[in-house]
C-alpha positions as semicolon CSV with decimal commas, in nm:
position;residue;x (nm);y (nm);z (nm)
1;X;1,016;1,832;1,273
2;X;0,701;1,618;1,180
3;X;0,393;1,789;1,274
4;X;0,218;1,712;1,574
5;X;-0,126;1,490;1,391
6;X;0,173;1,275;1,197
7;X;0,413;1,182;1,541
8;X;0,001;1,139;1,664
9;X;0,013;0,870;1,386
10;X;0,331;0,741;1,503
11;X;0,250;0,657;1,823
12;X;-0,083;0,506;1,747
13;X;0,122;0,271;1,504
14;X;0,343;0,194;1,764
15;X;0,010;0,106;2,020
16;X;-0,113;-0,085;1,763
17;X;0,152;-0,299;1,690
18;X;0,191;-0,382;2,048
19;X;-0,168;-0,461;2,112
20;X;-0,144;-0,698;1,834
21;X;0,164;-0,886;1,944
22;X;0,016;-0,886;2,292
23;X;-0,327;-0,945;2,162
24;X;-0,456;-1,061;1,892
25;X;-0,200;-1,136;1,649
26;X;-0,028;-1,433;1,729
27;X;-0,093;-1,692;1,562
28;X;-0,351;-1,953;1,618
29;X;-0,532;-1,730;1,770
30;X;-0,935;-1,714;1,705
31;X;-0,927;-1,372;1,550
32;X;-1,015;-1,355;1,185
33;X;-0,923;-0,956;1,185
34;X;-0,598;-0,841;1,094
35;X;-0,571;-0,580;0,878
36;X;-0,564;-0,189;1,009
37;X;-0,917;-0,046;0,817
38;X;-1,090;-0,350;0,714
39;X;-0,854;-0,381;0,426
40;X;-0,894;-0,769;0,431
41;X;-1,255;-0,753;0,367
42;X;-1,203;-0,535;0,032
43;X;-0,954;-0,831;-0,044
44;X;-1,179;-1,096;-0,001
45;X;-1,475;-0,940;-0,174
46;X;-1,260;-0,814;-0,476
47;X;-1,069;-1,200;-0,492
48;X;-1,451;-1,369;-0,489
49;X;-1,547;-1,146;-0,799
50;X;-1,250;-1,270;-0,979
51;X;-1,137;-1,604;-1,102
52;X;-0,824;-1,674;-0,934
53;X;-0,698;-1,991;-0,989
54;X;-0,335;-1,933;-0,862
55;X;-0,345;-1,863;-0,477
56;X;-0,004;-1,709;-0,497
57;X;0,012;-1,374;-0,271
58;X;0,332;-1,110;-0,261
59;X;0,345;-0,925;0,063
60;X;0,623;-0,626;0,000
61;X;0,739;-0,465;0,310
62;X;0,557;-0,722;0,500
63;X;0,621;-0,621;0,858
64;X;0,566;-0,881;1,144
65;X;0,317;-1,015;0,914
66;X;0,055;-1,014;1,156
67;X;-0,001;-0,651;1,253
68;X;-0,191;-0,433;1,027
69;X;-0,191;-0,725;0,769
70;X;-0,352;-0,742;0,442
71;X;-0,241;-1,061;0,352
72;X;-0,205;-1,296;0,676
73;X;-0,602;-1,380;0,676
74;X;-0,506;-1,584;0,296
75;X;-0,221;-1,726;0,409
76;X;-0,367;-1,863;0,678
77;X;-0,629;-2,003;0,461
78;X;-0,357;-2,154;0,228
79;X;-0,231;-1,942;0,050
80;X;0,139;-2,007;-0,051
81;X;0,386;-1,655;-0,178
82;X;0,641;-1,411;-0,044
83;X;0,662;-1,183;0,235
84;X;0,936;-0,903;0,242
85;X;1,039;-0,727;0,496
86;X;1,394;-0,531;0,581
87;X;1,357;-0,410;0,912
88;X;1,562;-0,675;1,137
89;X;1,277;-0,664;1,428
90;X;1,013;-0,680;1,190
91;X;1,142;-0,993;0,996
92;X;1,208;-1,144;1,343
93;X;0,833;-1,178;1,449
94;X;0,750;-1,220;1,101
95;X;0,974;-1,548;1,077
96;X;0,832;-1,638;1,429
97;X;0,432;-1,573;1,294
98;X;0,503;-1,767;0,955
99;X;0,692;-2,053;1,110
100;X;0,349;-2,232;1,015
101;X;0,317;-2,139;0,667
102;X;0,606;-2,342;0,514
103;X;0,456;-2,245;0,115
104;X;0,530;-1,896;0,245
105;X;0,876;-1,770;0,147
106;X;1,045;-1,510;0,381
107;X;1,300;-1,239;0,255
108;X;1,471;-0,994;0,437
109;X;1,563;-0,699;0,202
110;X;1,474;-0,383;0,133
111;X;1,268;-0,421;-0,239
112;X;1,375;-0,177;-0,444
113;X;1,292;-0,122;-0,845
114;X;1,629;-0,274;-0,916
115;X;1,583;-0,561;-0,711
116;X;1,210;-0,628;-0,725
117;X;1,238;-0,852;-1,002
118;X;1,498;-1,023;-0,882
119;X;1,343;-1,151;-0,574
120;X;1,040;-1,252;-0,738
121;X;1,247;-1,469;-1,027
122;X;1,410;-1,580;-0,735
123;X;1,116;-1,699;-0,552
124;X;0,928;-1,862;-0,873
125;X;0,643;-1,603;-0,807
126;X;0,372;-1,708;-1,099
127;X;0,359;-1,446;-1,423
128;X;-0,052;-1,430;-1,350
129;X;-0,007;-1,478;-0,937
130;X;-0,331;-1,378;-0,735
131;X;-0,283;-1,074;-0,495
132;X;0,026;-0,820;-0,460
133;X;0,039;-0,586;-0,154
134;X;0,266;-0,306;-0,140
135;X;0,310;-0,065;0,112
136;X;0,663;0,070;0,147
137;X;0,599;0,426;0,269
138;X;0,783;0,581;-0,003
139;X;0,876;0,508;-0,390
140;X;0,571;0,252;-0,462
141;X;0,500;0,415;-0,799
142;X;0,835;0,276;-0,910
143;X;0,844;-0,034;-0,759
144;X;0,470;-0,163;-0,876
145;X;0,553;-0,006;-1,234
146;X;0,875;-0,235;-1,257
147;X;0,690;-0,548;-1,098
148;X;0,401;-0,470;-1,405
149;X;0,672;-0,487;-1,683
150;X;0,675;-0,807;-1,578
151;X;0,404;-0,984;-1,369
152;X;0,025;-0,915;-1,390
153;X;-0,129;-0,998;-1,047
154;X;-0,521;-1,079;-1,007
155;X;-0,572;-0,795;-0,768
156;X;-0,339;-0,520;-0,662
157;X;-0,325;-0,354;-0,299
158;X;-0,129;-0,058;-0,281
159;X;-0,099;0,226;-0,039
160;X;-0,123;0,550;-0,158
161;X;-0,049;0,940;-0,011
162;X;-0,441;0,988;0,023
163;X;-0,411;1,376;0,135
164;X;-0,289;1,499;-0,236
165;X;-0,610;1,514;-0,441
166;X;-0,657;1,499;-0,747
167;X;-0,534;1,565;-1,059
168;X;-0,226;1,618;-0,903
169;X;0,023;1,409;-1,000
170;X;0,334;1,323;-0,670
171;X;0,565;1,072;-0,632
172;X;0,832;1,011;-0,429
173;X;1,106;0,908;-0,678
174;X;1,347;0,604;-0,597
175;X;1,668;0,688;-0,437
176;X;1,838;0,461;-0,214
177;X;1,885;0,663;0,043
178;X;1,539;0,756;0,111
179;X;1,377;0,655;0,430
180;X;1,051;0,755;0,568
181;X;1,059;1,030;0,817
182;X;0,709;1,018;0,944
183;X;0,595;1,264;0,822
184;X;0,341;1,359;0,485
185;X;0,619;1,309;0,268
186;X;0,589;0,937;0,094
187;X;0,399;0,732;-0,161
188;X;0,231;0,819;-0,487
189;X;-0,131;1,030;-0,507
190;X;-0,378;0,891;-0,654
191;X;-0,390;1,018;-0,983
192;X;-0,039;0,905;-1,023
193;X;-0,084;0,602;-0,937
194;X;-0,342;0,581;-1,196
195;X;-0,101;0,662;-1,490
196;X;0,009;0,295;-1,372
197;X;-0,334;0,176;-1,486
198;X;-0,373;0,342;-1,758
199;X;-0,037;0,227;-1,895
200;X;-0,036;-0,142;-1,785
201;X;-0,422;-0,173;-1,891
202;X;-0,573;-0,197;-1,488
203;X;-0,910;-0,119;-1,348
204;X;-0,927;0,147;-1,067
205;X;-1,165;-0,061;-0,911
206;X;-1,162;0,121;-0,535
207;X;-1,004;0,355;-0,275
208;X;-1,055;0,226;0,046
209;X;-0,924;0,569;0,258
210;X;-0,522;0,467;0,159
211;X;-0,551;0,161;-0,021
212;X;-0,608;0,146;-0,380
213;X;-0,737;-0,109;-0,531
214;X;-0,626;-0,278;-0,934
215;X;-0,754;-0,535;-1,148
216;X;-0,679;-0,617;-1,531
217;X;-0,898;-0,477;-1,718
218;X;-0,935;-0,785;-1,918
219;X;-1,095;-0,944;-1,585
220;X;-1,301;-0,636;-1,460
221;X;-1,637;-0,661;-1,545
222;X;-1,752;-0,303;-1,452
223;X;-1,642;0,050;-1,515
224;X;-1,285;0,169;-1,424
225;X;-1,330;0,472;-1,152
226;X;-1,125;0,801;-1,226
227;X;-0,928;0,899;-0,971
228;X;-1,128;1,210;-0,872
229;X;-1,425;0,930;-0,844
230;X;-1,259;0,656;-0,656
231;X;-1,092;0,956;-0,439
232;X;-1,410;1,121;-0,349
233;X;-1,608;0,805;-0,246
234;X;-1,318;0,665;-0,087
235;X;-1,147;0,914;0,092
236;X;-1,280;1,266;0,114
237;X;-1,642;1,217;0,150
238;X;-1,584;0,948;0,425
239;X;-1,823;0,981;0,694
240;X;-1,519;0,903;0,966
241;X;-1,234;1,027;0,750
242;X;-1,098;1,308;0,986
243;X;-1,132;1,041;1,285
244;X;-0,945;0,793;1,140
245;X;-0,690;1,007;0,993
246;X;-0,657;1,319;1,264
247;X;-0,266;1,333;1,161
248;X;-0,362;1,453;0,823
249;X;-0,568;1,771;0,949
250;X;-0,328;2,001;0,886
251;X;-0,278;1,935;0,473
252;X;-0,639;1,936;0,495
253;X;-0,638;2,294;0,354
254;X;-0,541;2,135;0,004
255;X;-0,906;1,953;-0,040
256;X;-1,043;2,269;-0,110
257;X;-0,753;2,493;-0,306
258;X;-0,734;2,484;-0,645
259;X;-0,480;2,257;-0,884
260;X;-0,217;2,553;-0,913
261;X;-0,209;2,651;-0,546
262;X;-0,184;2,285;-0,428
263;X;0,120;2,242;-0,627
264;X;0,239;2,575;-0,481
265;X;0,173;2,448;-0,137
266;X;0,340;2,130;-0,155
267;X;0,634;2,280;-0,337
268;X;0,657;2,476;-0,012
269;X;0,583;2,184;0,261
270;X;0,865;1,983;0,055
271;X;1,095;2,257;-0,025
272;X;1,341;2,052;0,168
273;X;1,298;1,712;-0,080
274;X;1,376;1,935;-0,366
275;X;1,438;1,711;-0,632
276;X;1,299;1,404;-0,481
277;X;0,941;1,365;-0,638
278;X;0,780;1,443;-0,931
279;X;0,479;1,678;-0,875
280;X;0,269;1,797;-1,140
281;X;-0,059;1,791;-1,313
């Protein structure tokens, strides 16, 4: 059963969403804001530094494209690119919010590494496009490491499981019948995530709370942040972490165990997904 702080998390998800259908989200609508932590703003600050000549976004697991949305304020700007989402509700209000944005192509599908490429060949996404957002709540490692084969995007939003710190190294591996429960079980840490940079040539630029932040390092101009850096600064020393983030106060024990005993510990919390990550250091 999830614990109490995560179905907390639910629910506020679920307020959310419905205060922004009922709200502000539709569009037209005067309100610049859409994203759930200011994400937008780390967008358009990290876009302005670079020189991003293709205006070409990918929005994976997209949701009504409106709520919670990193991506909506550059559409809405101009932007032309994809939006995925598989959730039949979802894709409903998404196709209803995007009805404007006819450079925006919609795809309902779960993205998957084995698919991934597929559905951007399919939608003649640009080799050098400008922004990729991923959030899927689960095998993201695997997903952005098959897109970066591939494609090299100008700036890379991706969601990460911000209450493993580092240097341990989880991921939830790619299995199609995963789905997320809920709960604390989904995503990639952060210093897993960063083998991603380190082996397609990236800057770890920022951690905004969940959301890390990638650019080539042929287009960064300052220093690459390690993950216990960008994790520190962005998540754990956070002024309003534990308020924005109550649902993660009980794995809060781990920011202050050692490397060993947080791989003990989450060997224990998951002992049910046995064999469905990779944890290690």
């Amino acid at each position: 059963m999830a614990a109490d702080g995560w179905t907390l998390k639910a629910v506020a998800r679920r307020a959310l969403r419905t205060m922004g259908l009922e709200v502000r989200r539709a569009p037209g609508e005067a309100s610049s804001h859409y994203s759930h932590l200011d994400e937008q703003e780390v967008v358009r600050r990290s876009l302005a530094r670079l020189d991003v000549s293709c205006r070409f976004c990918v929005d994976i697991a997209a949701s009504d494209g409106t709520t919670m949305s990193n991506t909506y304020a550059l559409f809405d700007e101009g932007w032309a690119g994809v939006a995925a989402e598989c959730d039949a509700q979802k894709f409903s209000r998404l196709a209803e919010h995007y009805v404007r944005f006819p450079d925006v192509c919609l795809a309902r599908c779960m993205v998957t590494p084995d698919n991934v490429l597929a559905l951007l060949q399919a939608t003649a996404t640009p080799k050098e496009f400008g922004f990729l957002n991923l959030d899927i709540d689960g095998y993201d490692y695997f997903v952005l490491d098959r897109i970066l084969h591939q494609y090299r995007p100008r700036l890379i939003c991706v969601e990460i499981n911000e209450k493993i710190p580092p240097p341990i190294k989880f991921a939830v591996r790619w299995d199609s019948r995963y789905a997320w429960a809920g709960d604390h079980f989904y995503g990639a840490s952060i210093s897993k995530m960063h083998e991603l940079c380190v082996a397609h040539h990236y800057a770890l630029t920022e951690l905004h709370y969940n959301s890390a932040f990638m650019i080539p390092e042929e287009l960064f101009e300052g220093t690459s942040l390690s993950p216990e850096q960008a994790w520190c600064e962005g998540y754990r020393d956070k002024a309003d972490r534990q308020r924005k983030f109550p649902w993660n106060s009980d794995m809060d024990d781990l920011l202050t165990m050692s490397a060993a005993d947080v791989l003990t510990s989450l060997r224990e919390r998951f002992r049910e997904r046995d064999g469905m990550y990779e944890l290690h250091l």
